[in-house]
N, C-alpha and C positions, 0 to 999 in steps of 0.2 A: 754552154759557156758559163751558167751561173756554178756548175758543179767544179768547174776547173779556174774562175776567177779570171778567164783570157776574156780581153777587150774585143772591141772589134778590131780584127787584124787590118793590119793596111794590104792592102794589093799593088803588087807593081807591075806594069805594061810596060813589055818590051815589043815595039812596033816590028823592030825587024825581025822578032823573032831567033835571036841568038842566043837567050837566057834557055828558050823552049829546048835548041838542036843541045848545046851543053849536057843539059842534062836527060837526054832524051825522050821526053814529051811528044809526044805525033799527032795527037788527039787533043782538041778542047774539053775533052770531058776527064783530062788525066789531072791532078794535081801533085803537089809534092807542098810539104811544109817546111819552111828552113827557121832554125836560131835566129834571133835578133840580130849574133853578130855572123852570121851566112857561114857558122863554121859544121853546123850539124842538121840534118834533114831527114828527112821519115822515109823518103823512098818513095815511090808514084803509088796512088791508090787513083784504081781505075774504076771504081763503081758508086755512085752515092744516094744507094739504100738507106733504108736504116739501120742494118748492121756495120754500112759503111761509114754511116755518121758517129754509130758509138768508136769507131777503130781510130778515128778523124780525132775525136776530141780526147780518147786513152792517150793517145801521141803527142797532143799536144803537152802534157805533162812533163812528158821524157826529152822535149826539148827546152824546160829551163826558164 
């Protein structure tokens, strides 16, 4: 975070669950990152190692 300047992100719960089936999420342990304005996203990363953490924060870059 200090390298890319991003804050703490905010999280959003969706209790029913329909933000997750949308975008195809199956698993608590999948993620996806979306743009401020929900127009762009990284795509699910599904493991969070440490190479998955540098993959995590390269991305967050590329969304803006």
């Amino acid at each position: 975070m200090a390298r890319t300047g991003v804050q703490t992100p905010d999280m959003v719960w969706d209790p029913s669950f329909e933000t997750w089936a949308s975008f195809e999420v199956r698993f608590n342990s999948q993620m996806i990152l979306m743009s401020s304005d929900l127009s762009t996203d990284t795509g699910l990363f599904y493991g969070f190692g440490r190479l998955d953490r540098e993959r995590v924060l390269d991305s967050l870059a590329t969304l803006g």
